[in-house]
SEBAVEX-421458 format. One record per atom (N, C-alpha, C, O): residue in three letters; x, y, z. Coordinates in steps of 0.05 Angstrom, whole numbers, padded with zeros to 5 digits, always signed. Layout:
N
ALAXYZ
...
//
This chain:
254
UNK+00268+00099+00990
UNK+00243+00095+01004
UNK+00220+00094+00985
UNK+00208+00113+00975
UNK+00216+00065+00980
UNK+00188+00069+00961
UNK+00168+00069+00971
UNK+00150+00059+00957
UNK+00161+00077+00991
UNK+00134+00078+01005
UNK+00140+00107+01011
UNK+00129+00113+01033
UNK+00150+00124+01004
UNK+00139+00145+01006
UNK+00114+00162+01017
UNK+00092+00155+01007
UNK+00113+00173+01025
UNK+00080+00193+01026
UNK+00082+00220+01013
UNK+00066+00228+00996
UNK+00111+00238+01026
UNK+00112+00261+01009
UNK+00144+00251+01003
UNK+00155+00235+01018
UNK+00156+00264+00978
UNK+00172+00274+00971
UNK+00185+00291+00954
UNK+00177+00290+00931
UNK+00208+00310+00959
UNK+00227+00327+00946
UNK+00239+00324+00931
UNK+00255+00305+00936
UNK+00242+00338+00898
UNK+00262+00332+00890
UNK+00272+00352+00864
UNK+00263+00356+00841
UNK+00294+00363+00880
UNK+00315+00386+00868
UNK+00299+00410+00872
UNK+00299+00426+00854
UNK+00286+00414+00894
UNK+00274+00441+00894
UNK+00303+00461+00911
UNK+00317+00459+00931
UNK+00298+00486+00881
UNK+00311+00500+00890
UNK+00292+00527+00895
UNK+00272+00528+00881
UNK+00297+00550+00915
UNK+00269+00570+00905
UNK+00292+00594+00912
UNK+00306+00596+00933
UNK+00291+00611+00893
UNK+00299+00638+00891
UNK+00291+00664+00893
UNK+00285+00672+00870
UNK+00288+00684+00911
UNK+00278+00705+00920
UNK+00301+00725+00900
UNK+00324+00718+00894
UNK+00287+00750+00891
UNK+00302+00775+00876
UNK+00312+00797+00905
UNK+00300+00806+00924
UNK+00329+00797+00898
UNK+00331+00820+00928
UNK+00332+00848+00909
UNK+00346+00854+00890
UNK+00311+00863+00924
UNK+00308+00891+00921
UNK+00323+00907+00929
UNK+00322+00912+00953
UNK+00345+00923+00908
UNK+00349+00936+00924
UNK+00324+00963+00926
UNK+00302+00963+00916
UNK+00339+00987+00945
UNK+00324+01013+00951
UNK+00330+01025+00924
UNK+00351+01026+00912
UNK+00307+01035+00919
UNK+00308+01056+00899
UNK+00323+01075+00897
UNK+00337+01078+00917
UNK+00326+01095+00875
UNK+00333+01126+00875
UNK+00314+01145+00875
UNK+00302+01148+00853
UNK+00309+01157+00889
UNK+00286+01171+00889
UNK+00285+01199+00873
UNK+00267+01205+00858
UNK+00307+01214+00878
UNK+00313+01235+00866
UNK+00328+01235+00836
UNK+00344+01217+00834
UNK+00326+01251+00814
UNK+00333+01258+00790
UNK+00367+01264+00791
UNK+00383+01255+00775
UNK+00374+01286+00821
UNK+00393+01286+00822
UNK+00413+01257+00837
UNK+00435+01250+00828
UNK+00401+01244+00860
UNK+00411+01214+00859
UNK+00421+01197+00838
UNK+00442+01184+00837
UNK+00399+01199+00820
UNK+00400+01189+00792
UNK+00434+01195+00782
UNK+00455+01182+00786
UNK+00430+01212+00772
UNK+00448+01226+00754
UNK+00477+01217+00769
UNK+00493+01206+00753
UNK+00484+01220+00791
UNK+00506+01220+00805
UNK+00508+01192+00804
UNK+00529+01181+00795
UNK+00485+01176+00814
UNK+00497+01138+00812
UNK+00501+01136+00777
UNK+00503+01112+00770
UNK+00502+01150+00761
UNK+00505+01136+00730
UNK+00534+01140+00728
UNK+00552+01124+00722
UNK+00536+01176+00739
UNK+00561+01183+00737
UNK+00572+01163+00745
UNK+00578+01148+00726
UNK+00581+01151+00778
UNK+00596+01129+00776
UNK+00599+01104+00778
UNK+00619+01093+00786
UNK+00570+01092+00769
UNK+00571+01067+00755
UNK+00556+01072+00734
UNK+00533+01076+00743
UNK+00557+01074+00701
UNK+00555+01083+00683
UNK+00539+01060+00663
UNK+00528+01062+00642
UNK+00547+01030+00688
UNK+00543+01006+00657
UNK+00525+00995+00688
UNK+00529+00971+00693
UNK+00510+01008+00703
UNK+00498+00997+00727
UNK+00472+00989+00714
UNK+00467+00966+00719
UNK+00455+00999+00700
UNK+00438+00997+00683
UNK+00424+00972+00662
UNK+00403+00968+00651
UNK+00455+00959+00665
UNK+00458+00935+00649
UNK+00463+00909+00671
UNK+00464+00885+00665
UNK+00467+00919+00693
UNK+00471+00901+00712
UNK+00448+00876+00712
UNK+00427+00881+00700
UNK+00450+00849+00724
UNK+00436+00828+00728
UNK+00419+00835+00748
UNK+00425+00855+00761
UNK+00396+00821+00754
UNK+00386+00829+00779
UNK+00397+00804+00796
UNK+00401+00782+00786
UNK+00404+00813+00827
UNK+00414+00795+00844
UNK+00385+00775+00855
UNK+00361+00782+00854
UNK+00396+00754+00863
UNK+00381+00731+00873
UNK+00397+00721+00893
UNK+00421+00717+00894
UNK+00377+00716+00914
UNK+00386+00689+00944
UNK+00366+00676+00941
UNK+00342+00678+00937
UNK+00393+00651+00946
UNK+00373+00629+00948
UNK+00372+00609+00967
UNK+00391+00595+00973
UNK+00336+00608+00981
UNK+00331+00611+00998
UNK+00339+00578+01005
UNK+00353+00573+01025
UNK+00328+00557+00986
UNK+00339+00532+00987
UNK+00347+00522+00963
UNK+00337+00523+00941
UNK+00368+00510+00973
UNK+00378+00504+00941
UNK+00383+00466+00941
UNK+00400+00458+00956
UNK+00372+00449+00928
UNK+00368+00430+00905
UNK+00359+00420+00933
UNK+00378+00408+00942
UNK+00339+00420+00950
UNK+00337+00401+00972
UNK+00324+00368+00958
UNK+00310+00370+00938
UNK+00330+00340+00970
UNK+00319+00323+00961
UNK+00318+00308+00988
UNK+00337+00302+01002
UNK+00286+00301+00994
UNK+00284+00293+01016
UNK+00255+00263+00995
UNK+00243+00263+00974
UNK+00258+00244+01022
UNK+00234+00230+01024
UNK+00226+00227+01043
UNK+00243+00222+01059
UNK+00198+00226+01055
UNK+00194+00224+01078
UNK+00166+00194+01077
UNK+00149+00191+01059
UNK+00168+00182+01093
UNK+00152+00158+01091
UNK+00130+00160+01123
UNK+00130+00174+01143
UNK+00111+00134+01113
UNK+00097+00129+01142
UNK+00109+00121+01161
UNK+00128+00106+01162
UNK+00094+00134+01182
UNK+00113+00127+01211
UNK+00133+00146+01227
UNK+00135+00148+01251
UNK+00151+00166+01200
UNK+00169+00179+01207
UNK+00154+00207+01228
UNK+00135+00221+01222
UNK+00168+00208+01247
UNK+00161+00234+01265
UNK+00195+00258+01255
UNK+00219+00253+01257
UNK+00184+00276+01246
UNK+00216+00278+01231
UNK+00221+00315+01247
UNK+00204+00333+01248
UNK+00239+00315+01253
UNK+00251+00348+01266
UNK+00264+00358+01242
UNK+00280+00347+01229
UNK+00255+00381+01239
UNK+00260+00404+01223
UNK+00283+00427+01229
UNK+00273+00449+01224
UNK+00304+00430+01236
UNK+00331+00443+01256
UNK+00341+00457+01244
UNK+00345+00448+01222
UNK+00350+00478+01246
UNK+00374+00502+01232
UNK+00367+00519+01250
UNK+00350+00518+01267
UNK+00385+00540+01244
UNK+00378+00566+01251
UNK+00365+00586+01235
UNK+00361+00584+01211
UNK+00359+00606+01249
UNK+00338+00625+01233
UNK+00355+00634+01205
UNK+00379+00638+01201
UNK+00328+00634+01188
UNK+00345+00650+01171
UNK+00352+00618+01148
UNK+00354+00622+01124
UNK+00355+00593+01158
UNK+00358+00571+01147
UNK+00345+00554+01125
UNK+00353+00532+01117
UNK+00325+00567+01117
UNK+00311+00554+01097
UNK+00280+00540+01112
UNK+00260+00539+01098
UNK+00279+00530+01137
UNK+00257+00519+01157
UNK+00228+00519+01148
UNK+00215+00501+01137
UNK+00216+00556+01160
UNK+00195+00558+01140
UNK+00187+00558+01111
UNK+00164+00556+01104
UNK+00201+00561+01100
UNK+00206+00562+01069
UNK+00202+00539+01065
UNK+00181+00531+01055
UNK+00218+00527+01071
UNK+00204+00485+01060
UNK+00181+00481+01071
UNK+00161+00475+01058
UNK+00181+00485+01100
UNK+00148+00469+01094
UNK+00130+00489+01082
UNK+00109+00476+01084
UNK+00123+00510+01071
UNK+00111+00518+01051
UNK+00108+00509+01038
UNK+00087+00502+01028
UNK+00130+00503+01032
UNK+00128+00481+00999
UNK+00123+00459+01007
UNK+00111+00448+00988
UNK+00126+00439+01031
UNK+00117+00415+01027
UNK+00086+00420+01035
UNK+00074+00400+01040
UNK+00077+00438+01035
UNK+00047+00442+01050
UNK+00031+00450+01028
UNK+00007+00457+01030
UNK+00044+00450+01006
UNK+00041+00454+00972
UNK+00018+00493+00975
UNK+00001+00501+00959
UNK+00026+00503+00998
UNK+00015+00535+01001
UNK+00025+00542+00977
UNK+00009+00551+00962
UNK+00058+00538+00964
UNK+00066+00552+00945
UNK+00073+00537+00935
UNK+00080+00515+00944
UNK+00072+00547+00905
UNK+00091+00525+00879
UNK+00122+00529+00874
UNK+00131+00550+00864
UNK+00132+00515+00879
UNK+00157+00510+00866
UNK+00159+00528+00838
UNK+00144+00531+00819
UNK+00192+00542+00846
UNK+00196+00545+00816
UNK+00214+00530+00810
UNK+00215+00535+00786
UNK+00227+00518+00813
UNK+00247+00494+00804
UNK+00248+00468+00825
UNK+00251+00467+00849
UNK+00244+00448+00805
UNK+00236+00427+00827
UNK+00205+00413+00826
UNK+00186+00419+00812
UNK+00206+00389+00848
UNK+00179+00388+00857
UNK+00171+00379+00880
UNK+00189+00367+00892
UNK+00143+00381+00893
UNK+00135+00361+00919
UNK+00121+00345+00914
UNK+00099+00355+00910
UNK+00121+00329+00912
UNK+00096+00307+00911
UNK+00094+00290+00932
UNK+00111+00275+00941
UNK+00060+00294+00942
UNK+00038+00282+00956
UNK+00026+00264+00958
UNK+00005+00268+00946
UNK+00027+00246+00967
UNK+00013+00215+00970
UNK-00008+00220+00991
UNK-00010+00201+01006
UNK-00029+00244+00996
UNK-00040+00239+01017
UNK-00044+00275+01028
UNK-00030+00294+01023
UNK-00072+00272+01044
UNK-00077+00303+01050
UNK-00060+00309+01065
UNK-00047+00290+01074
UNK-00054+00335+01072
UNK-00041+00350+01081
UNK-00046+00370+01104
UNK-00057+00390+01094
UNK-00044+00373+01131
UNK-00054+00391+01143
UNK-00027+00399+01155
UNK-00009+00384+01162
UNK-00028+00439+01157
UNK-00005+00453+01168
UNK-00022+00474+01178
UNK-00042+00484+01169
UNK-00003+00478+01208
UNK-00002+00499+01227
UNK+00029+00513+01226
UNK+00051+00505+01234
UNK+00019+00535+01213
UNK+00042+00549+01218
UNK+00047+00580+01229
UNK+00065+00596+01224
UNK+00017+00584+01251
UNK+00021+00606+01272
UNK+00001+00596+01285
UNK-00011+00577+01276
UNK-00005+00610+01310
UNK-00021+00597+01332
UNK-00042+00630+01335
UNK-00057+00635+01354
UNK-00036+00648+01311
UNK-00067+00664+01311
UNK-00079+00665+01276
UNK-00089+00683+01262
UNK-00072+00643+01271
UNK-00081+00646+01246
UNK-00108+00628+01247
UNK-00110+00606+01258
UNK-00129+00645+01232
UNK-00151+00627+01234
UNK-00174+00633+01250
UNK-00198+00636+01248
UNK-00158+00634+01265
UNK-00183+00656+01299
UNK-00194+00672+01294
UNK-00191+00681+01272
UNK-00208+00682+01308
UNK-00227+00702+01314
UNK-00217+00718+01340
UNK-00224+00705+01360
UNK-00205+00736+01346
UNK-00199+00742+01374
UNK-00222+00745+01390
UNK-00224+00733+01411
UNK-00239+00760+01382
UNK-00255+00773+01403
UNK-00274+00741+01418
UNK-00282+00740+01441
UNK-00276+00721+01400
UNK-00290+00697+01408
UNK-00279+00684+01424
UNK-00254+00686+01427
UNK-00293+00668+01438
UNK-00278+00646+01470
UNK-00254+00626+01453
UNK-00248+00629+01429
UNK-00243+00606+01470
UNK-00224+00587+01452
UNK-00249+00570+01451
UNK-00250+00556+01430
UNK-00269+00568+01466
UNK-00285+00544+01458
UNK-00293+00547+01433
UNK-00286+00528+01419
UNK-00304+00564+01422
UNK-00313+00573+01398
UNK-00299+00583+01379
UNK-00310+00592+01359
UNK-00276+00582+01381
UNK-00244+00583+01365
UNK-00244+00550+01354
UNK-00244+00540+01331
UNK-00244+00538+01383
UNK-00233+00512+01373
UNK-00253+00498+01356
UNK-00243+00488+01336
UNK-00283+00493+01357
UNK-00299+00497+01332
UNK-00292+00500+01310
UNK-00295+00482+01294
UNK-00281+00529+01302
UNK-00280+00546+01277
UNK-00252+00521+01267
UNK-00253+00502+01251
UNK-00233+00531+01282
UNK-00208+00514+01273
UNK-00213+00486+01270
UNK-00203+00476+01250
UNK-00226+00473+01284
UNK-00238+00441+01274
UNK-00251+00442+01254
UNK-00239+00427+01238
UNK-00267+00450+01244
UNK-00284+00461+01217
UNK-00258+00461+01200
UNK-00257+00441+01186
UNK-00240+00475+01198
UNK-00223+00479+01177
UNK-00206+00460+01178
UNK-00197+00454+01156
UNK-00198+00446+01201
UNK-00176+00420+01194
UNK-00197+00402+01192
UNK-00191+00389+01172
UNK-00215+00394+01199
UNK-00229+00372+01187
UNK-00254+00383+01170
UNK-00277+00387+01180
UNK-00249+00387+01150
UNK-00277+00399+01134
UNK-00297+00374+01121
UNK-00321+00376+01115
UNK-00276+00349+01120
UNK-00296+00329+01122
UNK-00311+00313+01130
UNK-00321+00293+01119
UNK-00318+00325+01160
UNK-00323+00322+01177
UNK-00361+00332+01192
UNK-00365+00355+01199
UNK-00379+00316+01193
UNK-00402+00330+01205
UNK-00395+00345+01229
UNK-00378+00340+01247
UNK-00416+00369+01225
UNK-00421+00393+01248
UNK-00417+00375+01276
UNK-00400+00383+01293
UNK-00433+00350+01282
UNK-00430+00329+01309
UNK-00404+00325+01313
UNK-00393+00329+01334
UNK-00392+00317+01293
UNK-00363+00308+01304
UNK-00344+00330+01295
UNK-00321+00321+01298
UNK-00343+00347+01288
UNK-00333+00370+01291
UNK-00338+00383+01318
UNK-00321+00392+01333
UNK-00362+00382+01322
UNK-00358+00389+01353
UNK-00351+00373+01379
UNK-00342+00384+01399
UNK-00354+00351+01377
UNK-00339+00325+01386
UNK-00312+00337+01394
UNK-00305+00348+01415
UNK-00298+00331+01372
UNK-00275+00340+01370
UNK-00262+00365+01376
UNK-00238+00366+01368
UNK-00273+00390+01390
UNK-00269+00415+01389
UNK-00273+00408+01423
UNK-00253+00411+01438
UNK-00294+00401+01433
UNK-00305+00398+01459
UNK-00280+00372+01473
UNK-00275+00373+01497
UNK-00268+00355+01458
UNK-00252+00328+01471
UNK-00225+00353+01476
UNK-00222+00363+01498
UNK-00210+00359+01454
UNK-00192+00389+01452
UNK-00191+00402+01466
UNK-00170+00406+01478
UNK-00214+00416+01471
UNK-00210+00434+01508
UNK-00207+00421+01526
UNK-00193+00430+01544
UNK-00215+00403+01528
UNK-00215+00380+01555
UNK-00190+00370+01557
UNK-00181+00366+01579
UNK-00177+00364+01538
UNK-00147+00354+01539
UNK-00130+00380+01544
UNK-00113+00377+01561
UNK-00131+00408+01531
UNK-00116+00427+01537
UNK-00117+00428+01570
UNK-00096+00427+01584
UNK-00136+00429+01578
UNK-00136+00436+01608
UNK-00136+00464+01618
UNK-00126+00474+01638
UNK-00154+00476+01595
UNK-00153+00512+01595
UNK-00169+00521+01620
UNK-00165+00543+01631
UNK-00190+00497+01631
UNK-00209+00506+01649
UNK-00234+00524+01641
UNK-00251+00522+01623
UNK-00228+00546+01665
UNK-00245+00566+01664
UNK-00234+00580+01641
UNK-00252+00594+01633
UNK-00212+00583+01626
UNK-00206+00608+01602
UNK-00216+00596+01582
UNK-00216+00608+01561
UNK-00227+00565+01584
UNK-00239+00562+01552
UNK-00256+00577+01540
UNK-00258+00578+01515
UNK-00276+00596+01561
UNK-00288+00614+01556
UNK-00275+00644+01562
UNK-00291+00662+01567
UNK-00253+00649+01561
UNK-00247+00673+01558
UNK-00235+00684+01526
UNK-00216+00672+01515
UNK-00246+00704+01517
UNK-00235+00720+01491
UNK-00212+00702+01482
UNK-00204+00691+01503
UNK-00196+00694+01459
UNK-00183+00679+01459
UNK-00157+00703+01447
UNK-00135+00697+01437
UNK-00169+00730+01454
UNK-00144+00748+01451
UNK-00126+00754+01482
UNK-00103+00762+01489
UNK-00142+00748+01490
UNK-00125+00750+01519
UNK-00102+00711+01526
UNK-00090+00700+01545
UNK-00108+00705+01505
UNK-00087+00678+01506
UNK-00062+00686+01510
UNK-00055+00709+01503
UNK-00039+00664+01525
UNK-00018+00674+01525
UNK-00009+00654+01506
UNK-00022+00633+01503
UNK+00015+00658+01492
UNK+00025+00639+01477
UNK+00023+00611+01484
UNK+00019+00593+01468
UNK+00025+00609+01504
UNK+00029+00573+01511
UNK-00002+00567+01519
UNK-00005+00546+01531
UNK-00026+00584+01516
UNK-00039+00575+01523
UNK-00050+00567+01490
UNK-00061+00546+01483
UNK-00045+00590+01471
UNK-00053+00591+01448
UNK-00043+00549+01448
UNK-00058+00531+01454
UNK-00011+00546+01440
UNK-00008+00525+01433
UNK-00019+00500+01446
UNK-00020+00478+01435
UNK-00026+00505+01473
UNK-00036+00487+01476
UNK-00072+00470+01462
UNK-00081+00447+01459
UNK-00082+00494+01458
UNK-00108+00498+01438
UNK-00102+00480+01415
UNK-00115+00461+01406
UNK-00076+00490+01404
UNK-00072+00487+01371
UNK-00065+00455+01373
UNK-00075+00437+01359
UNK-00045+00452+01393
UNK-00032+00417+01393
UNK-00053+00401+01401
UNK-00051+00378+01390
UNK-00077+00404+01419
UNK-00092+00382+01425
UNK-00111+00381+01398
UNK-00113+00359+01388
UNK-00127+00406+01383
UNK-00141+00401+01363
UNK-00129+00379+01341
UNK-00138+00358+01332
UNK-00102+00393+01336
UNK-00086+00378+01306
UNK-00075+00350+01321
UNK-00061+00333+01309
UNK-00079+00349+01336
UNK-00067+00315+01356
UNK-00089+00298+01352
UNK-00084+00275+01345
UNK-00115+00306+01355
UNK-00141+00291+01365
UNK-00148+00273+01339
UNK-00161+00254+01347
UNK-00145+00271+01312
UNK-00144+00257+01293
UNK-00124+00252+01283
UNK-00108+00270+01286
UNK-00112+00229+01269
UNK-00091+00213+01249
UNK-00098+00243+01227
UNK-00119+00256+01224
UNK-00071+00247+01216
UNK-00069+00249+01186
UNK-00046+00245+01169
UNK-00023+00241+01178
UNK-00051+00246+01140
UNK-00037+00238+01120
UNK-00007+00249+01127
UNK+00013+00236+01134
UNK-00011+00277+01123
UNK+00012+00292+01123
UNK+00006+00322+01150
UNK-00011+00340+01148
UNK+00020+00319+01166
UNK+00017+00339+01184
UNK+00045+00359+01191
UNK+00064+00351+01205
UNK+00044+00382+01180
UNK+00067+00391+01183
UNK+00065+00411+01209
UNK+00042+00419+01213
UNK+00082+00421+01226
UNK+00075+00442+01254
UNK+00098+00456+01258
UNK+00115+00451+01275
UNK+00099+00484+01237
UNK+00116+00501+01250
UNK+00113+00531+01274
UNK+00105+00554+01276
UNK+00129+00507+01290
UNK+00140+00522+01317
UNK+00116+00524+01337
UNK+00115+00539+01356
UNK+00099+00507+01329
UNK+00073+00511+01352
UNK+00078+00500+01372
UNK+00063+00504+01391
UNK+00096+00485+01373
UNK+00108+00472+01404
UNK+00122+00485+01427
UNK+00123+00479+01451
UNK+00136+00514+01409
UNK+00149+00536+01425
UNK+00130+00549+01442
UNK+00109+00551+01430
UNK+00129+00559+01465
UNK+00108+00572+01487
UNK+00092+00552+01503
UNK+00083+00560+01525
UNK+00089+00527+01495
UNK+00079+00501+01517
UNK+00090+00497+01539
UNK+00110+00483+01536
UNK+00085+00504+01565
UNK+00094+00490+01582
UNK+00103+00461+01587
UNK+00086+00444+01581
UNK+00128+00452+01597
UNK+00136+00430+01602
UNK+00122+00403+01602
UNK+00123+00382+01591
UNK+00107+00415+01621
UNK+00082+00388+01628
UNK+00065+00383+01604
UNK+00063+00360+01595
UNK+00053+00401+01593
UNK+00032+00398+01568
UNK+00052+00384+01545
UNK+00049+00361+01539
UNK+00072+00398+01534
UNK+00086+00383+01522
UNK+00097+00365+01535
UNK+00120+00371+01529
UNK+00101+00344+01551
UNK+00096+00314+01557
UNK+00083+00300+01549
UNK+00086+00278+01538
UNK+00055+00321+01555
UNK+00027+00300+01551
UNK+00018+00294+01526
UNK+00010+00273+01516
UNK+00022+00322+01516
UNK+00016+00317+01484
UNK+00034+00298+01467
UNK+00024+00285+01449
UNK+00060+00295+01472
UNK+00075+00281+01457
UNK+00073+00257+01450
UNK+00078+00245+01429
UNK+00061+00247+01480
UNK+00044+00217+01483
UNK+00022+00223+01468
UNK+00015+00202+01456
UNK+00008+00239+01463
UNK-00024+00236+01456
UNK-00010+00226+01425
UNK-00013+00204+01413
UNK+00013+00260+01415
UNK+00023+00249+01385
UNK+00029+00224+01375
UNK+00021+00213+01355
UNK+00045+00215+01395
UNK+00055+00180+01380
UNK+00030+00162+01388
UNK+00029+00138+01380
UNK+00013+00171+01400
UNK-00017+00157+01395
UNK-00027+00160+01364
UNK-00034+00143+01348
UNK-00027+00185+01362
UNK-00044+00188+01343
UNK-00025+00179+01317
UNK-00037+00168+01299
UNK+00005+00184+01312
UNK+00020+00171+01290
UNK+00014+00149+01288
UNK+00005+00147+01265
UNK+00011+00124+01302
UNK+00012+00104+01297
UNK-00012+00097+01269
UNK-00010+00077+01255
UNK-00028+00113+01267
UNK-00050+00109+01254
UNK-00055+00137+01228
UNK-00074+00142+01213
UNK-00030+00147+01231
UNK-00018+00174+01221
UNK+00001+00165+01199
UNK+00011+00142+01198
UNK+00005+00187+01179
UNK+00029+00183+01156
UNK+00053+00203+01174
UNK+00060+00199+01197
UNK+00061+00220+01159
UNK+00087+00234+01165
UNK+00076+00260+01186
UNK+00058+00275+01179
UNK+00090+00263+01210
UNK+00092+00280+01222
UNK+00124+00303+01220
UNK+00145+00293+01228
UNK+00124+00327+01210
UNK+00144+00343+01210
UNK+00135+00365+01231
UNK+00114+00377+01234
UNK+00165+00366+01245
UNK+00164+00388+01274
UNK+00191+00408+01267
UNK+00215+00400+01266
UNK+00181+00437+01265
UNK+00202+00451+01267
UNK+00194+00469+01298
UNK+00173+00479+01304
UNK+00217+00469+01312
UNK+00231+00476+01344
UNK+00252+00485+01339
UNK+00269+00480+01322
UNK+00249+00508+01368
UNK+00281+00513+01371
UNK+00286+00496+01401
UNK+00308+00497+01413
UNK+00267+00484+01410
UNK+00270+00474+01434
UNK+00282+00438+01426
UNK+00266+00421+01420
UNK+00308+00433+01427
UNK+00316+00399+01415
UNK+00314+00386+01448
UNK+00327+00368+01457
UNK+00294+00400+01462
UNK+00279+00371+01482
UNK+00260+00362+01478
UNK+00251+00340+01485
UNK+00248+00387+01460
UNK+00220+00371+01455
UNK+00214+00350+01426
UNK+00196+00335+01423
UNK+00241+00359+01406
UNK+00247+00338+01381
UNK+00253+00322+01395
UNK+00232+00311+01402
UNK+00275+00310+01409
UNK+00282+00289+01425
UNK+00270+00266+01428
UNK+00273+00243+01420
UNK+00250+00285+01447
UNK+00224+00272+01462
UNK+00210+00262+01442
UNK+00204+00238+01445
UNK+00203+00269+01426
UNK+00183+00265+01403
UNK+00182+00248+01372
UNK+00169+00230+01364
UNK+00204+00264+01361
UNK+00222+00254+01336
UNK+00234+00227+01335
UNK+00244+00213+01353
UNK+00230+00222+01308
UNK+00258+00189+01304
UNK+00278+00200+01287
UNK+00300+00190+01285
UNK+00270+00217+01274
UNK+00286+00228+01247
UNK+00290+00265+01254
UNK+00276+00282+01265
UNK+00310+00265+01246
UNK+00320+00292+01248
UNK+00333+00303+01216
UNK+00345+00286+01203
UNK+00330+00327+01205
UNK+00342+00336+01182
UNK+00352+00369+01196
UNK+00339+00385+01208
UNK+00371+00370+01192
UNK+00391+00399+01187
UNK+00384+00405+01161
UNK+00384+00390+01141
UNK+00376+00434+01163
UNK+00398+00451+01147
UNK+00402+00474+01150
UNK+00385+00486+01163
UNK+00422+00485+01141
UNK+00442+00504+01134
UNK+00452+00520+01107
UNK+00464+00514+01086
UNK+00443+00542+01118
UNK+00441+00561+01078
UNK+00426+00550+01060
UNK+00434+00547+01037
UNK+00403+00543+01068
UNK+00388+00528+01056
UNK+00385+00498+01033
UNK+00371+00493+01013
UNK+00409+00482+01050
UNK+00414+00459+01041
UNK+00403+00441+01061
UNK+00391+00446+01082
UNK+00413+00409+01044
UNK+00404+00397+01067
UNK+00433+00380+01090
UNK+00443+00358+01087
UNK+00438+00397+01107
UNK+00473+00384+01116
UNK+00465+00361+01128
UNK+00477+00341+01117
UNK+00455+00356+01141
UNK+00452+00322+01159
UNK+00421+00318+01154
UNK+00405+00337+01153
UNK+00413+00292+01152
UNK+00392+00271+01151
UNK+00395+00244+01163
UNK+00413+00230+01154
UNK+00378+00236+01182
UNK+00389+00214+01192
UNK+00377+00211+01224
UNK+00358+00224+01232
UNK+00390+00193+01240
UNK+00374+00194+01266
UNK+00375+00217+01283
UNK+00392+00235+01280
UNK+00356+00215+01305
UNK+00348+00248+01305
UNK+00369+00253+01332
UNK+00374+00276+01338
UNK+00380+00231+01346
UNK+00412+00240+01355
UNK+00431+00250+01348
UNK+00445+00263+01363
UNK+00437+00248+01323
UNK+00451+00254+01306
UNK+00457+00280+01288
UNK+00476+00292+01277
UNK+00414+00282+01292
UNK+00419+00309+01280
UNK+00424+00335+01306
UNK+00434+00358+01307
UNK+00412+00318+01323
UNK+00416+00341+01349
UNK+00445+00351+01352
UNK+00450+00375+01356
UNK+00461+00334+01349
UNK+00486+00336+01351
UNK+00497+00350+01331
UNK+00507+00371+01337
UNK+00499+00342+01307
UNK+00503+00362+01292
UNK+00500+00387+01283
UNK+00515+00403+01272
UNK+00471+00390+01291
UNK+00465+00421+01295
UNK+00480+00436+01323
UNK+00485+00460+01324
UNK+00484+00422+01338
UNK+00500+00436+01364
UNK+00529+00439+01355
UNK+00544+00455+01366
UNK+00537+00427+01336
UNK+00566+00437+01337
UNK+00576+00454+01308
UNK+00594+00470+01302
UNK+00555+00441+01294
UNK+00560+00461+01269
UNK+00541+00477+01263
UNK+00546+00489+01242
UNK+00516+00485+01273
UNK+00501+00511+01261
UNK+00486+00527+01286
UNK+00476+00549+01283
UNK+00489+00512+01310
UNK+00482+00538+01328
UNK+00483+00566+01333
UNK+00467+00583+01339
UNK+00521+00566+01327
UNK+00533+00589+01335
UNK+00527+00601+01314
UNK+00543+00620+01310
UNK+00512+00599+01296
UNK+00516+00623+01271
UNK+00485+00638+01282
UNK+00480+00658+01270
UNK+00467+00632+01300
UNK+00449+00647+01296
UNK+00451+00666+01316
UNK+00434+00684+01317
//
């Protein structure tokens, strides 16, 4: 794919696992007694993904699938360039915007109207105060919060939170938009509506990536699907395909 926008290549990323300490002198003494050459030991490593190589191009709406524990959030970190690679790289053809919780950012004690403000400010910072609020005011109106647009936005329930978060990051095209799991807690109907608003706004959009555990709403949404598993990449390809394959080979492990 030479039109690329982002792509992967050979990122592997390795966490040290800790173990628990010894706390006591006499602990001590007794683990030397019987492991004696423990001292000299390697430190252990998992690894969280290992050599992933992905490309992702314009147009693609792409599902993100495994089970927990699979490597999921960990990549888009890295494709959201939050963290650097220690082996490997990502490279970017284009800005980047990621949601990857639905209270990050907020203010609780403030209304969502005035949430959604704050959070438009930060996904569009290029943006004048007018059409930043444009855009914050069109967002509530599409959520359909009503009367709670003015309520504390700590008394949100999850699906009301996501519905906040999907109409803001929907309401403009962007380069690179990554969305983990903000789709989980939407009611049925809202996720309908939004999905349409999404492939509105792709068309005029680079790469959209969706990690779900819900595969009606990739379905619905997605053209491209990627698995993985122990943090590889097992299937890439149409997003039937990946549905399927995640149903028969990585469900049952979670």
């Amino acid at each position: 794919m030479s039109d690329a926008i982002l792509s992967v290549k050979d990122l592997t990323i390795q966490y040290r696992i800790k173990k628990y300490p010894i706390v006591t002198l006499r602990d001590k003494f007794i683990h030397l007694l019987k492991d004696p050459f423990s001292i000299f030991h390697s430190p252990s490593y998992y690894n969280v993904l290992k050599g992933v190589n992905l490309q992702f191009s314009k147009g693609e709406v792409v599902a993100l699938l495994g089970v927990n524990g699979s490597g999921k959030s960990s990549l888009c970190r890295y494709l959201s360039q939050i963290c650097k690679p220690q082996i490997g790289q990502v490279l970017a053809n284009g800005k980047i915007k990621a949601i990857f919780n639905t209270d990050v950012g907020v203010i609780p004690e403030l209304s969502g109207r005035e949430n959604a403000f704050l959070l438009a400010s930060m996904m569009y910072p290029e943006l004048s105060n007018n059409e930043i609020k444009k855009i914050a005011d069109e967002a509530i109106s599409f959520s359909e919060l009503g009367e709670y647009a003015d309520v504390a936005f700590q008394y949100y329930s999850k699906g009301m939170k996501a519905r906040m978060y999907l109409s803001l990051i929907s309401s403009e095209p962007a380069d690179i938009l990554i969305l983990d799991e903000v789709f989980d807690g939407a009611d049925v109907f809202f996720n309908h509506k939004v999905s349409i608003r999404i492939k509105d706004m792709i068309k005029n959009s680079g790469v959209v990536i969706f990690v779900s555990h819900s595969l009606e709403h990739v379905t619905e949404v997605c053209n491209r699907g990627i698995v993985l598993n122990g943090g590889a990449v097992a299937y890439d390809g149409a997003i039937d395909g990946a549905k399927n394959y995640y149903l028969e080979h990585c469900s049952l492990q979670g």
